[in-house]
N, C-alpha and C positions, 0 to 999 in steps of 0.2 A: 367639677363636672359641668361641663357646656352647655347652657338650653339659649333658646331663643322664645322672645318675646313676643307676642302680636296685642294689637289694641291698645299699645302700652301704657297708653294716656301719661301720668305722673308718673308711674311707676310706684306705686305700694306693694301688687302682686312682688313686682323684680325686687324689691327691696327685701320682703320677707323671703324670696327664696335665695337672694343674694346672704341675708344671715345666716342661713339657715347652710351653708356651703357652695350652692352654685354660683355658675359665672355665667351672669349674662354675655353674650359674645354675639347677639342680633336680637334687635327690638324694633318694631314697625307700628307710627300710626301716621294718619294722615291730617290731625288736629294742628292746624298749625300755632294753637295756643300753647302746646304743653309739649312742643318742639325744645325750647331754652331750661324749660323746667327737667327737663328728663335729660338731657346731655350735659347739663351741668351738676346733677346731682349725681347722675353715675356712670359721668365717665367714658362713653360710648357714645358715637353718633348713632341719629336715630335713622332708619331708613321711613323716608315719608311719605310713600307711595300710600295707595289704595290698598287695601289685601286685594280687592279684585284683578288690578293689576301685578300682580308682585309672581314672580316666575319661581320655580321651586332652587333653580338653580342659583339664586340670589344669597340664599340660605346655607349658609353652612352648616358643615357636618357639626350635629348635635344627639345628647343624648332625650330631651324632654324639649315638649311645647307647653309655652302656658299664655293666657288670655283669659278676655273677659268678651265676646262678641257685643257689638250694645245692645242694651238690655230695653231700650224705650219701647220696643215692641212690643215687651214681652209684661209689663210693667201693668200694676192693675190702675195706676194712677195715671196712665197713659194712653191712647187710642187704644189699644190692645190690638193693632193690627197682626202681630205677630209675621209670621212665615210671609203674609203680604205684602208687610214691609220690605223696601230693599235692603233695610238695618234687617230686619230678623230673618234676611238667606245670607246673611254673613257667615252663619254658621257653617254655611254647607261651601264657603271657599275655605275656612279653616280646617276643614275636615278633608279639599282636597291636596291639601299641603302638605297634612300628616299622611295621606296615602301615598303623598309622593317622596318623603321624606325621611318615613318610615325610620321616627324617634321612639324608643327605650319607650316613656308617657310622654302622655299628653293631660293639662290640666283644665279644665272650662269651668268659667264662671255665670250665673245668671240669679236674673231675679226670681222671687218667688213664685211670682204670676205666671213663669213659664208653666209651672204644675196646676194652674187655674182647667178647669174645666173647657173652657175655650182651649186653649191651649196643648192641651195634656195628650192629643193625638199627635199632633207634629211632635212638643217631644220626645215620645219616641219612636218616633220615625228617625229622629236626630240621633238617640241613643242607639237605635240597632245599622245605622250608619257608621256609627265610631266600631261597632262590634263587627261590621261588613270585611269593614280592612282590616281587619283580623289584629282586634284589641278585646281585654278581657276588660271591660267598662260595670264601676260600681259609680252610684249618682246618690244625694240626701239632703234635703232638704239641713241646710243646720244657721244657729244664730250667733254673731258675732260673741254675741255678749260673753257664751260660754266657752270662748278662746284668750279670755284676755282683752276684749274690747270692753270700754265704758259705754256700750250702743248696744241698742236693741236694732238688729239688723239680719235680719232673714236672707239667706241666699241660696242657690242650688248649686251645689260643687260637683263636679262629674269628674271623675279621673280613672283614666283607660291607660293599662299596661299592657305591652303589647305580648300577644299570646304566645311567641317564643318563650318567654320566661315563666311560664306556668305557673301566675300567681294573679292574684287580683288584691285591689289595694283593698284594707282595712281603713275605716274612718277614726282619727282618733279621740281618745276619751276628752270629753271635756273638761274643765276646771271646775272645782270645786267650791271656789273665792269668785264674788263678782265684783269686778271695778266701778265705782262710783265717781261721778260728774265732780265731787270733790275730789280726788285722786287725779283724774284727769287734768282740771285745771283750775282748781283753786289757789293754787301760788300765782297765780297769774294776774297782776296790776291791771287798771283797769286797759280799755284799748281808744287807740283813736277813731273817729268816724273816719268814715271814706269823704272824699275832697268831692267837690262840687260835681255832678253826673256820675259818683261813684269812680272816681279814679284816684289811683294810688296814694296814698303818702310817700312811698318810697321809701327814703333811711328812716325807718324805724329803729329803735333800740331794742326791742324785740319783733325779728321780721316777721311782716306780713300777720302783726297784732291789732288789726285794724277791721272793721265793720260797716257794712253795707249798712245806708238812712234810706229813707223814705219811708213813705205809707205802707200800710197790709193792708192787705184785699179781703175783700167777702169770704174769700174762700180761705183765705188765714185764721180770721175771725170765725171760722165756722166751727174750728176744733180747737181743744187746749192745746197750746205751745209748750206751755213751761212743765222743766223735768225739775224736781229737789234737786238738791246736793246730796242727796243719800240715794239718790236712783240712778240709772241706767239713760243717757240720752235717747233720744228719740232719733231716728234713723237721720243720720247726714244726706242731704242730700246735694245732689249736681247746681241745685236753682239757688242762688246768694237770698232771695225773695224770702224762701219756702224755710230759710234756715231758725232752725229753733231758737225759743227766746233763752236768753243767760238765767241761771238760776238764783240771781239774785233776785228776781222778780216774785208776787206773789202766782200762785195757779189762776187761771185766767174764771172769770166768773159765766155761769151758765145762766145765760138769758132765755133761749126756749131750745128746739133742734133746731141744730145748724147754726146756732150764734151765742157769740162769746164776748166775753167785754173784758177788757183790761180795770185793775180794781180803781175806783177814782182815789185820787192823791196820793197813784203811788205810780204815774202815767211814764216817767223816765226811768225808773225801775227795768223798763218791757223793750230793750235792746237786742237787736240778732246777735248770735254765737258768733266774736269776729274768727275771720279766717284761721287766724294761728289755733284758735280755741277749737276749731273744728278738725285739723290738722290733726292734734292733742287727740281728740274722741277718735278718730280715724287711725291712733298707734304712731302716727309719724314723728320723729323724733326733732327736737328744735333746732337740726343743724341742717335741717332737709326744708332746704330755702322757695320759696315758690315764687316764680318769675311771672310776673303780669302787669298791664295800663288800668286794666278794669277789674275793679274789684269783683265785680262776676264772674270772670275767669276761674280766679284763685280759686272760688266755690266749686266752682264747677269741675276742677281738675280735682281736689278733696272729695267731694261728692261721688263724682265717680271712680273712685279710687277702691281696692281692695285694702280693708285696714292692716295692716302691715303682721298684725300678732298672729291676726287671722291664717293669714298665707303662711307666716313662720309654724306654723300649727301644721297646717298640710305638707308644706316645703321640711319640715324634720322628719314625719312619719312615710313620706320617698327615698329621702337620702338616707335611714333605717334600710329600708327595702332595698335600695341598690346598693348597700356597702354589703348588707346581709349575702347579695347575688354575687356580689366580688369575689367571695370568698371562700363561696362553695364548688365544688370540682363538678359544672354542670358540662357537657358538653357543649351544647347550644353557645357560650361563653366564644366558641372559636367564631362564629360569624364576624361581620364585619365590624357591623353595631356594638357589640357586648367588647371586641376588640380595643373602643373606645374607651367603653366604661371602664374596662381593666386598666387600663395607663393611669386613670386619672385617681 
């Protein structure tokens, strides 16, 4: 089954719907860090236009859209510009593509702040937008953790089927077992530092096992970093800075609000999560190589990335839904769209 891509960054979203049975067959960002990263892990060039710029006609015929719009907008750790921002009306060029395009679903990703009280009007303005073009749109707030992620990771999933097939998506059950920080990456040897200004080691013997040095900031110091081996990471994020400390370290010590201190004589213990290790917490698998000069890159494509179990999580409970649609003697099936689906 066909979908096409937007935002694609690395590709985690593509990856887990790639497991899960579809075929990417059109992916579009305009990042030109995660240009090599993304056509050499799956296979397809990347179109690397602007969505702004990007003509409907570019697009081929598909059954689903998926993306993640950037989320910095929308982000509570972030300006909160929102809908202000030229990142947070990205939305509404995604939303004219599927009007024009008019895919089987469409899948959208966002951070949690999008549902913030600042926020929470333009959402849905955004949701009754996706409903306008004539999609039956369900949205939920849900956390990686309970898909199979080793990350405590809040996101807001929106996924609209389009109203010819008189259905609306179901969110599925979450798991039962939660994956630990041990699980993730405890077989994993120790890692190299990053080379002098934070640039690559390159051949590694496990790629991209390497770690962002320098200082943390006040604002690092201001909350505890460190997760056990028996918990849940703390959210990956895009900034190599901001990236959590290994759990090999003790929990950081509280000195009053707002500041925290590393425990004395135990000061090299308190190392960032390297790249591979974050990859690991983000579901990606170790043959899913990341192509970069600066090691902030590498973060930054992991960071913003959909964790792979995640998407596989959503990406199983559509292709459920469309085989289910295959199969039944619906009329509607004879359109052009569903003509699609049926072949495939």
């Amino acid at each position: 089954m066909k979908i096409a891509s937007f935002f694609s960054g690395a590709g985690g979203l593509d990856l887990g719907f790639s497991n899960s049975g579809f075929n990417i067959v059109f992916a579009n960002d305009n990042w030109e860090g995660c240009w090599e990263t993304f056509e050499k892990n799956h296979g397809i060039s990347i179109n690397k236009k602007s969505i702004v710029d990007l003509s409907p006609d570019e697009i081929p015929e598909v059954i689903g859209f998926i993306g993640g719009p950037p989320c910095q907008s929308w982000s509570l750790a972030g300006a909160m510009r929102g809908i202000n921002d030229l990142r947070g009306q990205l939305f509404y060029n995604y939303i004219n593509l599927i009007k024009e395009k008019k895919p089987l679903f469409f899948l959208a990703e966002n951070v949690a702040g999008i549902l913030s009280p600042m926020h929470y009007k333009e959402f849905i303005k955004i949701v009754e937008a996706f409903k306008h073009i004539g999609y039956n749109v369900n949205y939920k707030l849900l956390d990686a953790k309970d898909y199979g992620v080793p990350q405590e990771r809040k996101r807001v999933i929106i996924v609209g089927y389009h109203e010819k097939l008189g259905k609306k998506f179901e969110f599925p059950e979450s798991n039962s077992k939660l994956l630990t920080l041990k699980d993730a990456i405890g077989d994993l040897p120790v890692p190299a530092s990053a080379k002098e200004k934070n640039k690559t080691n390159q051949n590694l013997s496990i790629p991209n096992h390497e770690y962002m040095n320098g200082g943390f900031s006040t604002i690092y110091m201001s909350r505890n970093r460190v997760r056990s081996w028996d918990e849940q990471s703390f959210t990956i994020q895009a900034g190599g800075r901001h990236a959590p400390i290994h759990p090999q370290a003790p929990k950081m010590k509280f000195i009053e609000p707002n500041k925290r201190e590393f425990i004395k004589g135990k000061e090299k213990l308190y190392r960032r999560l390297s790249v591979r290790e974050c990859a690991r917490i983000q579901t990606f698998p170790d043959n899913f190589i990341f192509y970069y000069n600066d090691v902030a890159d590498g973060y930054k494509m992991i960071g913003n990335a959909v964790p792979v179990k995640f998407a596989e999580a959503i990406a199983q409970k559509i292709m459920h839904d469309l085989k289910e649609l295959r199969t039944n003697d619906i009329p509607v099936l004879k359109n052009k769209e569903l003509c699609i689906l049926s072949k495939q």
